[in-house]
Structures are given as C-alpha cells and as structure tokens.
N, C-alpha and C positions, 0 to 999 in steps of 0.2 A: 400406212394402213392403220398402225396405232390411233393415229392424230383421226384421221375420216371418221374410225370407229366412234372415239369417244367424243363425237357429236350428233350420235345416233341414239337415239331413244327407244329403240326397238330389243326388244327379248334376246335375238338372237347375238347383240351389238356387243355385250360383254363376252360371250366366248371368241368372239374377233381379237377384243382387244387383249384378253389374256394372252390368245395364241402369238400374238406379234409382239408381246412383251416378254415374254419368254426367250421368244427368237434376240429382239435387243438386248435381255441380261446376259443370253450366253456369247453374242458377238458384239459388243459398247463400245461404241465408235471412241479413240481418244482424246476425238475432242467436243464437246458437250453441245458449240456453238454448232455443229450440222445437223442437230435435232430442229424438227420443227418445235415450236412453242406449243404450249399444251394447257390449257388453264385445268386447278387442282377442281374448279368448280362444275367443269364439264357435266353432259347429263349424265354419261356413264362412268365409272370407274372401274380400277381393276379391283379382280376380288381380291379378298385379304391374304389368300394364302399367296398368290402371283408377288403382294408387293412384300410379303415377308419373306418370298425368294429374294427377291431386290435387294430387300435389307443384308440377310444374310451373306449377299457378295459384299456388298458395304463393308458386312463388320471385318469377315478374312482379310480385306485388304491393309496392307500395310497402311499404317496415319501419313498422310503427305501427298502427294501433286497425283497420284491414281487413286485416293480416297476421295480428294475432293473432286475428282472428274466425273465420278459414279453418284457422287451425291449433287452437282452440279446439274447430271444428266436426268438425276429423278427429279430437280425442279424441272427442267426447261419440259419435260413431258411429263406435267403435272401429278406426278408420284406421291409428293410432297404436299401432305395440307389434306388427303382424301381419307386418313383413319385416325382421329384422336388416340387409338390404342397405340398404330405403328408408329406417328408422329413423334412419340416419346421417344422411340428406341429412334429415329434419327436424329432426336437431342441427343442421346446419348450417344451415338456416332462423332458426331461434332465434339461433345464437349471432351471426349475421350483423347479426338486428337487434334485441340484446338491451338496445341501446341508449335503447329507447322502453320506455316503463313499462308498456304492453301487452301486450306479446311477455314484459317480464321476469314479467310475470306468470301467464303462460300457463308460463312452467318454474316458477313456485312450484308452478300446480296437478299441471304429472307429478310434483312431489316430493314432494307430499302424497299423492297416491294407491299411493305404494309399490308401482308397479308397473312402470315407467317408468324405475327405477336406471339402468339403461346409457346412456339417453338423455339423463338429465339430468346423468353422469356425461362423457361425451361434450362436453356442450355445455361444460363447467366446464371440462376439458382441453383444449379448442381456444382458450377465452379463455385458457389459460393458458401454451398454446404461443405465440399471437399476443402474451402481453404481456411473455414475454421478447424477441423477435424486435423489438416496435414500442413504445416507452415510450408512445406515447400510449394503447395498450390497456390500457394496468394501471390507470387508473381505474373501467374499465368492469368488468374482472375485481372488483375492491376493492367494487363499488356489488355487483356478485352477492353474494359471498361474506357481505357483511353481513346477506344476508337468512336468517333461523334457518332457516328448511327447509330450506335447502340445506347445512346444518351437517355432518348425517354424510355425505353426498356427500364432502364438501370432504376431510372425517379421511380416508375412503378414498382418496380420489385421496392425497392427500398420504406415505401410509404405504405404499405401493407404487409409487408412481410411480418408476419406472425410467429413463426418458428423459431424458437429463440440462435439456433445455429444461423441462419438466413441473417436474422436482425443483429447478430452480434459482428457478423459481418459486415453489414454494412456501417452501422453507428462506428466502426473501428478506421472503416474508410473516411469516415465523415470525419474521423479526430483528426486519423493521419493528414488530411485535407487541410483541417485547421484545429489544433490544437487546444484550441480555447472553448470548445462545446465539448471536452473531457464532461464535464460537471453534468450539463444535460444529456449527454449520449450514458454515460451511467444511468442516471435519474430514468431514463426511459428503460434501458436495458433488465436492472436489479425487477421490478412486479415481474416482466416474462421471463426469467429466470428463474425467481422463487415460483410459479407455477409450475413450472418442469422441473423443479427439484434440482436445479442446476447453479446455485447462487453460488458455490465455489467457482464457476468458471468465468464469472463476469472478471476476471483479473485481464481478461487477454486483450481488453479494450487497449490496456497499456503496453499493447504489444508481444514479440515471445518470449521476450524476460517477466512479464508481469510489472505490478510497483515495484519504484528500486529505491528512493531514498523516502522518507519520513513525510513526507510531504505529500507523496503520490500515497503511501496507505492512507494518511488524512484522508486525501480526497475519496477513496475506499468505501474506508466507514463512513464517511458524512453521508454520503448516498444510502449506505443501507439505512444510516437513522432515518434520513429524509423517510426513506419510504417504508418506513415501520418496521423491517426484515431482520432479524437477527444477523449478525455476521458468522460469516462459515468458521469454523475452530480452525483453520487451515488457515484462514486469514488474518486469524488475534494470533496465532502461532509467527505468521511472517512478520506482521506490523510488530510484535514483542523484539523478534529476530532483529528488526530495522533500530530499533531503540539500543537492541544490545550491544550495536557497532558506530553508535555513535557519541561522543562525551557527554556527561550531564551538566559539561561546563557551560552545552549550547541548547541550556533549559527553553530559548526562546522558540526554536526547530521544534524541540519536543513535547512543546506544550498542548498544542492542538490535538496531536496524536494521542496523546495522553490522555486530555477529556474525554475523545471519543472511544476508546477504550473502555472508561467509566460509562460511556455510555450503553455500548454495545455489546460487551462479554459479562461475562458470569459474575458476580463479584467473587464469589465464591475461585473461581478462577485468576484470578488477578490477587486475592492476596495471598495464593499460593507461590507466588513468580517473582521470584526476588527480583528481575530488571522492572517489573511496574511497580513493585515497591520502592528500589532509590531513583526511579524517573519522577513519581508521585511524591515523595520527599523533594526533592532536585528543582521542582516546580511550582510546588505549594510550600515555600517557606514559612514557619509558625507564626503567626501575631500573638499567639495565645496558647494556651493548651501547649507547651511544649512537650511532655511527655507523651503524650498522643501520638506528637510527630515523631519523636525517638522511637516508640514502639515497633512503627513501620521500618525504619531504619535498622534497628537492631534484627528485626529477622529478614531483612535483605542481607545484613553481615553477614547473620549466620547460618547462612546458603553455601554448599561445597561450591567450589572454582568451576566446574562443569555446569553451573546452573547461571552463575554470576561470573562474567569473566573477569580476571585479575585487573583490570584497565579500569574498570566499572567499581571494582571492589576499592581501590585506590583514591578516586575521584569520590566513592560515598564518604569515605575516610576523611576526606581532605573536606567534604561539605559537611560534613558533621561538627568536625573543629570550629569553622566557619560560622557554624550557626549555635553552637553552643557559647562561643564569645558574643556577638550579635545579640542574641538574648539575654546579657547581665543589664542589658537595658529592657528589664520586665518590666510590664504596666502596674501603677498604682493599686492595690486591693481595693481604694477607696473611691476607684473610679465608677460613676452609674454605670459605662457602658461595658462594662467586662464583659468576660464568659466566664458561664457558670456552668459547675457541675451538677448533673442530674437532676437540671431545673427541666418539668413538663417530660420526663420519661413515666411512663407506664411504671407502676410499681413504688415508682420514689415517694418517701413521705415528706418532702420537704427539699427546697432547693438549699445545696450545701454551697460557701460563701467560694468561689475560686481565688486559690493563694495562689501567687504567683512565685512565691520563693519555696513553699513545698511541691508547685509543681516542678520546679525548676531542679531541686534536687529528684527527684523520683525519674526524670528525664536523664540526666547524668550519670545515674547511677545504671541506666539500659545501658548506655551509652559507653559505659566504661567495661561493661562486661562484654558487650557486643566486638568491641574492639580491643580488650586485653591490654598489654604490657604497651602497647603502642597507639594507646591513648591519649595518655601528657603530651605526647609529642606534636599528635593534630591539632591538642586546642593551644600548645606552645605558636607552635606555627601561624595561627591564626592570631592569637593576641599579636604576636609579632610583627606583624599586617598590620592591624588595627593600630598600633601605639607609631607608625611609622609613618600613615596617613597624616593630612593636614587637619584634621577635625577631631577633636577632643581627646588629641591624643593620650594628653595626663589622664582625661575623665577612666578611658578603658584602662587604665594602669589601676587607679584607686579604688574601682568597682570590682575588677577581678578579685582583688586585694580583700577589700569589704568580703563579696559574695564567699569566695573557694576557702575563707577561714572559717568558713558556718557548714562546708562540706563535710560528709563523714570519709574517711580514709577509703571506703571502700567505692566510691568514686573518682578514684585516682591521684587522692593526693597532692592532688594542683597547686593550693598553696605552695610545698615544698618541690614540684617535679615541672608541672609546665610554667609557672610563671618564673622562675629563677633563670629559665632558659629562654624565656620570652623580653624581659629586661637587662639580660645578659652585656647587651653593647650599648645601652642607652648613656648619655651623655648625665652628666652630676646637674646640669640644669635641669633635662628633664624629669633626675631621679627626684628634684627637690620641689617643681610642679607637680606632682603627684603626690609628694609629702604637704603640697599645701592643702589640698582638697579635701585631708583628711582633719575629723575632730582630735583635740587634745589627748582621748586615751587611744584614739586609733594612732595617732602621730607614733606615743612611744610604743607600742605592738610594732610599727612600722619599722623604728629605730631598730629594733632585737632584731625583727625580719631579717634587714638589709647587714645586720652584723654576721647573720649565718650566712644567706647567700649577697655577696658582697660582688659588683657587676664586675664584668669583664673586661681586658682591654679592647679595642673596638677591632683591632686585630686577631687577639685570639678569639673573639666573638665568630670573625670571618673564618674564623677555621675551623670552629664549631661547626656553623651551620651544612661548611661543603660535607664535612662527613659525618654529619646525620643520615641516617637510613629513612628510606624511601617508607609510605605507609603497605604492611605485607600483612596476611592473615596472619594469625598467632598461630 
C-alpha cells in the first residue's frame, strides 16, 4: 500500500501513505530485502512528522545489525533522501554507529547508489569533525575511508572543506598518506587556522604527540613565517622545551630552529630565556665583537638551574672555554674590513675604531664573572685541546702567553691559573717551540714563567686531569 500510494499524485495519496508507514514502523519486517523498492523521488512523500517517527525508532535502537535493518528498510521504501532537514539526523544515525560493520555498510549502499552524496558526505564530515576534537575517533574515521565507495566522497570533502577542524583532518590524512607534504599540508592549513583564531592547534598535523624533535618545530615555524602568522607563545614555549633537551654540542640540529625563533617570537621574549640565549651563542660563534657574544652568554649563566638545565649550563661552560681560546686569534685593528663600533647608529657622533684586544678583554672579564672560580678551568681545558691538535700547536701556546699577561686579575688570572694547567704534560720540545715564537724580551718573561709554574710529568699530568671537577654553577 505504501509503495502504490507514493506513485499517486492525488490530495488524498499522502494520508495513505502516512497511514501504512506507521503500520511498517510499528511492525518492520527483519529483513529490509521484503520491502518493495521505493524511490526517495516519488510524487508523494511522507510527511515530516511520519518520517521523524521513523527516525526516532532509528535512534532508540541499539548501533548494530537492528539499526542498520531499520535504516536499510527506510532506503529500500524511499525514506531516505525526502527531507534535507531529516536527512541530517540519519547522518547522524549512521555516523553514531558506524562503528559496527552493519551500519558501515548500510553507508557503502547510499554511496553506491549516487543518490545519497550529501548524506554520505555528511556522515564522513562528522567523523571527521569528531576525529580531530577526540583521537580515539580517527581510527573509526581511517576504517571508513578505506572503503573504495566512499573514495570520491572523501576527494570532495577534502577539496573544499573550509572549516579548519574538517581541513585539518583531512591534510593530517594526507601526511599520514605521505609524509613528505608535511611542509605543504601546514602551508595550507596555518591562513585557515589564523582565521579562526585557532593557530595553536595546527601542531596536530604531527600527529597526537605533536612536534617532537627539533626538526619537526623547524618545520613549525617555517610555515608560520611562510605565511606571515606569528607563532603561538605555546609553540616558542615547546620549540624552546625541544632545544632545552638537546646538547649545544649538536649546534648543526639547532640551528635552523634557532633562526626561526629569531624569526618568529618576540625578541624581547628570547633574550629573556637563557636556552635561546646559549643555543644563539652555540651557533653563532664570534668572528668579531666578542664581547657582544660573552654578553649573551653571561646571562644565560646567570639563569637559576630551573630555567637552564645543569646539562645545558655545562656544555655553555665548556663552549665558552672554547671560544674564548679560538679567539686569541683576534683580527688585525688595521684590517679595512672589520667591525666597527657605533658606526651609522642613530645618535653616534663618529664611528669609533674597533679594537680587537680591548674587546677581547671586556668579553673575558663577562666571561669570568659569569662563571666564577670555575673559570681557569674551562679556558684550561680548552687550550688544552688546542695545543694537542695538529695545527699550530706552539702558536696557541705563545699567544695565550702574549694575550692573558695583558689580562687584568679580575678576569681570572689565566696567565697564572689556566694556562699552567693547560701546558702541564707537554713535552720540553714542545715547551721550547713555543719559546721560539716568542721576541727576545718575551723569551726571558717566559724563562721566569716557566720557573714558577714548571710542567708536569706526563703522568702526574694524567692524574690531574681524571680529577678535575666537572664545570658546576658557583
């Protein structure tokens, strides 16, 4: 009676077909295939409230093989497809419990019948709103999407989806897919995100850890530079975090991170944070201006252990030594191409000439207060290196020599503290290459030198150095 009715076009045709669909919701054959077929396009339909009876059995029933019977049964007697309003609410039937392999079959049959798009277009964009929103939904979404009928649904949704929840879903699919459109699926995602005010959440392209090494915030911020956006403080917070737990021995890792940092956050923000301060030391070693670069360095020291961790503080320690030996080899004053101080600032009356041996002390003297009583030891340590290498070994022997006697005391004292423990095991040839390098009045200064601190045997050198203390805060 249903099926006769709704191919009648007469007045009276719809309270026919109400009445016999009523009679079907309350007794629903179990199984769908002894319905006649019904097209959703018929002349007649039922009215709205008949089919949100329908619906409402729908929803009471349990999700599984008597859900999809009832929903089965409202395709084959064209239920399905007659109210854009109700149409929604059996997406949301479906996608509620599309978790049973019943239901997910009952949306392969609307997608096979090409008639059905918005419905089963619907139901694909609710798992896909729920599966950014809830990680446990993205396997349910992942188990749909694998089924081929639903394939150009998916290309559509995916190619317009607008809403940054929809589109960050899908570009997250598209990584998992292939990993190497990371760069583009950001690029795309970061504008619809800063429109909705949502530019912290673009992390989850990476998954539900988010970025995890140094490499992955790189790729981060380059995107938000890319696309003009400031980065979220939640995400210079993490990228800082990534830097914090990794050595500055592996300046090569942290360099890019580090640019984009300068790029992207505050400055004002960054030379607050002592780990961007010895990462930006760590990676920009000085050609020039050394003091400059001690500055930074010295208040990354003198940052409590809760801000800089002890690993960190260690390793600036040990790259301080490092580069304050490295640096006795300062550029000529009388070079044209130096740098110069306060050449072309606002205010200066005149470029002033840059010395390279009064910046050199102004740098060491940060340098020595920044790190205390366990100063000699870093640049000890460091000459120690240097004079051990194959390449001008004597030279760093005679230059420290030269330079740390023009030091004032309150830069640590080097002549008498790190370099005595720096030449400690070296051998009478090498003490005597280094006496060659030097002029006639430097020779006998030398002579006195080597009478107070007179070297070690190469043994008790070796015993020195096992119990030397590690570099610790003061």
């Amino acid at each position: 009676v249903h099926a006769s009715a709704r191919e009648v076009t007469a007045e009276p045709a719809r309270e026919l077909v109400d009445q016999a669909l009523k009679r079907l919701i309350q007794n629903a054959p179990p199984a769908p295939e002894g319905l006649p077929a019904v097209s959703c396009d018929s002349p007649t339909s039922p009215s709205p409230g008949l089919l949100a009876s329908w619906l409402e059995t729908v929803d009471e029933c349990r999700p599984g093989p008597a859900r999809a019977a009832l929903l089965d049964g409202g395709l084959r007697l064209g239920l399905i497809g007659c109210n854009v309003a109700l149409d929604r609410r059996v997406a949301g039937a479906i996608s509620d419990a599309i978790g049973t392999p019943e239901v997910a079959a009952t949306l392969t049959r609307l997608a096979a019948g090409q008639r059905h798009a918005d419905i089963v277009e619907e139901v694909i964009a609710r798992l896909a709103r729920e599966a950014f929103a809830d990680e446990r939904a993205m396997p349910r979404l992942r188990n749909v999407l694998a089924d081929p009928a639903l394939g150009d649904a998916t290309r559509r949704l995916a190619a317009r989806a607008g809403e940054f929840d929809e589109r960050a879903v899908w570009e997250r699919l598209r990584v998992e897919a292939d990993p190497s459109t990371l760069s583009d699926a950001l690029a795309t995602l970061v504008p619809i995100a800063e429109r909705a005010g949502r530019s912290s959440e673009v992390k989850r392209l990476f998954g539900p850890d988010g970025p995890v090494g140094p490499e992955d915030h790189a790729v981060l911020l380059r995107a938000f530079v890319h696309a003009g956006v400031g980065a979220p403080e939640e995400d210079i917070d993490a990228s800082l975090a990534a830097l914090a737990q990794m050595p500055l021995t592996d300046a090569s890792r942290g360099h890019a991170l580090v640019s984009l940092l300068r790029s992207t956050a505050p400055r004002r923000r960054l030379h607050e944070d002592p780990v961007f301060l010895a990462w930006a030391a760590a990676c920009n070693r000085p050609r020039a201006n050394f003091d400059e670069w001690c500055e930074g360095v010295a208040d990354a020291a003198a940052a409590p252990a809760d801000r800089l961790p002890d690993e960190r503080f260690r390793e600036l320690w040990e790259l301080a030594g490092a580069v304050a030996v490295a640096s006795l080899d300062f550029p000529s004053a009388q070079n044209p191409g130096e740098q110069r101080y306060g050449g072309n600032q606002p205010g200066s009356e005149a470029e002033r000439p840059y010395h390279p041996m009064a910046d050199y002390v102004a740098g060491m003297h940060r340098l020595a207060r920044a790190f205390g009583r366990h100063w000699p030891e870093a640049v000890a340590r460091a000459l120690e290196l240097e004079l051990s290498k194959g390449r001008d070994k004597a030279w760093f022997g005679a230059t420290a020599f030269l330079a740390w006697r023009a030091l004032p005391a309150e830069t640590g004292d080097l002549l008498e503290t790190a370099l005595p423990e720096a030449i400690e095991t070296l051998s009478s040839r090498r003490i005597q290459a280094i006496e060659a390098l030097l002029g006639d009045r430097e020779q006998a200064e030398w002579a006195r030198w080597l009478a107070r601190h007179p070297p070690r045997p190469r043994a008790g050198g070796t015993v020195a150095r096992l119990l030397r203390r590690d570099g610790r805060r003061a």
